[in-house]
N, C-alpha and C positions, 0 to 999 in steps of 0.2 A: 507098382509105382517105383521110379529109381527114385528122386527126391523132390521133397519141397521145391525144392529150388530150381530143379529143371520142369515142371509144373508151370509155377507161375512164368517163364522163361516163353512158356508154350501160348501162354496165355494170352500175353504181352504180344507176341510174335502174331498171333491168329487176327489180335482185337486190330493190331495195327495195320495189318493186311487188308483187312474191311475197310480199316478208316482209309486207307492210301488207294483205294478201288473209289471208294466215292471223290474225292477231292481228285482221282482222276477225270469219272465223270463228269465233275463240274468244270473242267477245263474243257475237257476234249469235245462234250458230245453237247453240240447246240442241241436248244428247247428243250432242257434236262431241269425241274424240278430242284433249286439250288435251296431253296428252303428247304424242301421237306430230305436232301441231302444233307444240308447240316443237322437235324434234327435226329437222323440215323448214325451220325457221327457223336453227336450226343451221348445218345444210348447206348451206341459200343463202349462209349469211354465209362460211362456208368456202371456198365456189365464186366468192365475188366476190371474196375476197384471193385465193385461187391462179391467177384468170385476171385479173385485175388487173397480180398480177406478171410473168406470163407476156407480157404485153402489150408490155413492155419488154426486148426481145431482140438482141442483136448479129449480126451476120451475119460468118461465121468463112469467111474467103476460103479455101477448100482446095484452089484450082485454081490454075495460074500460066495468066493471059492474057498475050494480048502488048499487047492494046490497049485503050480503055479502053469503049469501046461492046459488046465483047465482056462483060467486067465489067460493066459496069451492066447489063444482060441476067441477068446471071445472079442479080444481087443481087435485080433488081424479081422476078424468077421465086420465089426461096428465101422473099420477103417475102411475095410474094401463095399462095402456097402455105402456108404457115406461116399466116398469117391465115385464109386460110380453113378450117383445119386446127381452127382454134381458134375458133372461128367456130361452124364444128358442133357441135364436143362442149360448148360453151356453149351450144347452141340444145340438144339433143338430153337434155343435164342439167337445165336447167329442163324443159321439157316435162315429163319425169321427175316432174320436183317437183307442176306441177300436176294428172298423173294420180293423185301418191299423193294431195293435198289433196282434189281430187273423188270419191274413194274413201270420203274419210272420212264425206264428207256421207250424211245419211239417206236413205232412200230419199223419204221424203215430202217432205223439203227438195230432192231433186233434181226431182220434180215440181212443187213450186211454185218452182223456177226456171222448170221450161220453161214453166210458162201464163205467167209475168212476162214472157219474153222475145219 
C-alpha cells in the first residue's frame, strides 16, 4: 500500500465512477428503472463513507514482544491482512452494484451494446 491517502483517492474515484455510469443510464437509456437507479446510487455513496472510514485503523498491540522486529512483523501482518480483508468486500460490493445496474438494462439496450463493443 503507497498511502492512506491515495487509498481513499481510489475509492472516491471507483464509488464515483458507479455513481456517474447510473445517472448516465438514467438519462441516456429509455425504460431504464430510475428508482431502483437511485437506490444503487445510494448505496455506492454509503459504501464509499463506510470504507473510507474503515481505511483509518489503529493497530491494538494484544501481544507482549520482547523485541521490536518481532512487533513490526506482526503489525505489517494485522495491516496487510486487514487491507486485504477490505479490499475484497470493496471489490466484491461494487461488482454487486454493477450486476444489479446491467440487470436493469433492456434486453434490446444490452444487444446494441454488444454489436457497439
Amino acid at each position: 500500500m503507497a498511502s492512506k491517502r491515495g487509498l481513499k483517492k481510489s475509492i472516491m474515484r471507483v464509488c464515483g465512477d458507479v455513481a456517474g455510469e447510473c445517472f448516465f443510464a438514467k438519462t441516456d437509456y429509455p425504460g431504464i428503472d430510475c428508482d431502483k437507479l437511485d437506490e444503487i446510487i445510494c448505496n455506492v455513496a454509503l459504501l464509499q463513507v463506510s470504507t473510507i472510514d474503515k481505511v483509518s485503523t489503529k493497530y491494538e498491540n494484544t501481544q507482549e514482544v520482547s523485541d521490536k522486529k518481532s512487533a513490526r512483523k506482526a503489525r505489517n501482518k494485522y495491516f496487510k491482512s486487514y487491507y486485504k480483508s477490505l479490499n475484497t468486500n470493496f471489490i466484491e460490493t461494487i461488482e454487486k452494484f454493477i450486476v444489479e445496474m446491467n440487470s436493469l438494462l433492456t434486453p434490446e439496450q444490452k444487444e446494441a451494446n454488444k454489436q457497439e463493443a
